[in-house]
C-alpha positions as CSV (number, residue, x, y, z in Angstrom):
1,X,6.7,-41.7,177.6
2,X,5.7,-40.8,181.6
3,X,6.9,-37.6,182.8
4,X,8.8,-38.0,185.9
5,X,6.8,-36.9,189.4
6,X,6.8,-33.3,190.3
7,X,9.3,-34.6,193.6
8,X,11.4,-36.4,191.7
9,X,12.4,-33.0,189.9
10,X,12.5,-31.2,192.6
11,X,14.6,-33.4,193.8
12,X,17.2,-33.4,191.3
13,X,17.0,-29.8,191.5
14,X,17.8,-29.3,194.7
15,X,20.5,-32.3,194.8
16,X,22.1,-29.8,191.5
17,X,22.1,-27.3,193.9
18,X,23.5,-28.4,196.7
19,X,26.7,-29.8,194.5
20,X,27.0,-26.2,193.1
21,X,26.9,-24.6,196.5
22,X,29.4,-27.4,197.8
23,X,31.7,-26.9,194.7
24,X,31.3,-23.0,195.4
25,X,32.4,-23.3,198.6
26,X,35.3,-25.5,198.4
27,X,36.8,-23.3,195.4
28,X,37.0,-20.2,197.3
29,X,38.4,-22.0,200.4
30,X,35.4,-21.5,202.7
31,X,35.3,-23.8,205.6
32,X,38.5,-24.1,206.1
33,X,40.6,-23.1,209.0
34,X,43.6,-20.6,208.8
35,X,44.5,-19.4,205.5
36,X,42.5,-22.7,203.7
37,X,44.1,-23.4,200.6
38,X,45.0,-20.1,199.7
39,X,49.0,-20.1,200.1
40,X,50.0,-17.4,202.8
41,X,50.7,-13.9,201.6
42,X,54.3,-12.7,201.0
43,X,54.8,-10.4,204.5
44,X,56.4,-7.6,204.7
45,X,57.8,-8.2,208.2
46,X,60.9,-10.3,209.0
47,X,60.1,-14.0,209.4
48,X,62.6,-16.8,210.7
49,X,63.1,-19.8,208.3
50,X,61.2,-22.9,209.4
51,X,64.6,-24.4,210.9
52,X,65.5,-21.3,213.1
53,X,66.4,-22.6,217.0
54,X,66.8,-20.4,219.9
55,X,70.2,-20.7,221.9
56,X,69.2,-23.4,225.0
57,X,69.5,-21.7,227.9
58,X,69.5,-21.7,231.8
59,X,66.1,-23.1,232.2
60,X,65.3,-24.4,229.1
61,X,66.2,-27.3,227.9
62,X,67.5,-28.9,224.2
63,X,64.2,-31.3,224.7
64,X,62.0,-28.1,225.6
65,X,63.0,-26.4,222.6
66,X,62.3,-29.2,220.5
67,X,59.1,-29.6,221.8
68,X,58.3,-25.9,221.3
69,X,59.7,-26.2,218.0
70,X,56.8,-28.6,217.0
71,X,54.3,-27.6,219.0
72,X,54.9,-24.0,216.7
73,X,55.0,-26.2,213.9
74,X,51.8,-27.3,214.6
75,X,50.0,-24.7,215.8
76,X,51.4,-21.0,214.4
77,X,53.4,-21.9,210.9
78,X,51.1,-24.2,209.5
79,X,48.9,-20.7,209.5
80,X,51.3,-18.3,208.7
81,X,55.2,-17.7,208.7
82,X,57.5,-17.4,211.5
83,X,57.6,-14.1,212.4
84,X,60.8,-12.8,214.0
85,X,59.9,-12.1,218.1
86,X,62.6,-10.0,218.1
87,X,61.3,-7.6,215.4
88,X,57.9,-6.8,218.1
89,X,58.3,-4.2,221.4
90,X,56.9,-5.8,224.6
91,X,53.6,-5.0,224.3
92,X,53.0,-5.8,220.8
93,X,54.5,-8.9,221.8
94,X,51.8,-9.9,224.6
95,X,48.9,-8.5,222.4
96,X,49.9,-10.8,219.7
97,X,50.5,-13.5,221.8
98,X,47.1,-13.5,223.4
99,X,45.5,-13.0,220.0
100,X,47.1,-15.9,218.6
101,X,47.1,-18.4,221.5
102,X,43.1,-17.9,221.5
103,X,42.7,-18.5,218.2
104,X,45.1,-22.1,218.1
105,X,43.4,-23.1,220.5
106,X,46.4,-23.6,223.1
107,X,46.5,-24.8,226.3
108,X,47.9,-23.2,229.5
109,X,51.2,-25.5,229.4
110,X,51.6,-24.7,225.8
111,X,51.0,-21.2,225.8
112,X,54.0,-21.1,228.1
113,X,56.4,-23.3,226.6
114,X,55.7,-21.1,223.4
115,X,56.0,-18.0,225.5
116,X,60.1,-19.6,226.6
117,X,60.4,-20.5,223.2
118,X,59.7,-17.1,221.5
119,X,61.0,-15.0,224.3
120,X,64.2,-17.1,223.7
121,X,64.4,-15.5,220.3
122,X,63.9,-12.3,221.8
123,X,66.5,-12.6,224.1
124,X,69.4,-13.4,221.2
């Protein structure tokens, strides 16, 4: 019986390898964005449930907050929970803000809206 070329087995080798390092990596949730597939940790600090709606206000319309509704959906909670605005001073507040608006990625316009939205829960 022939023994296979040298490149043949280093070929499996490598192609072994590469599966374990793939496998590895999508165990442990590497790769991923936000939290991966862990779930997200318990918090200590007071979250809203997903439903919660600010009062519409002067300025701020039913459609508004249903857009900033979603576009949280989308871009905060699928991350993390809802944390409760109201629970943050002012300047906790804007640090976090400008943390997490960097990191999802959000637009001018949608930095805003979420700054109404939020600051909407503040207000109540």
């Amino acid at each position: 019986m022939a023994q296979r070329p040298v490149h043949d087995r280093h070929f499996s080798l490598m192609r072994k390898f590469i599966y374990f390092c793939v496998t590895a990596i999508g165990l442990s949730g590497g790769g991923t964005g936000c939290q991966g597939v862990t779930p997200a940790k318990a918090s200590s600090k007071p979250v809203l449930p997903l439903a919660a709606r600010p009062a519409a206000s002067a300025g701020f319309s039913a459609a508004e907050i249903d857009r900033a509704a979603k576009l949280c959906l989308n871009k905060c909670v699928r991350c993390h929970p809802l944390y409760d605005p109201a629970q943050y001073n002012d300047a906790a507040w804007d640090t976090w803000m400008g943390k997490m608006s960097k990191k999802a990625h959000l637009k001018s316009d949608q930095k805003e809206l979420l700054n109404r939205y939020f600051e909407a829960f503040r207000k109540q």
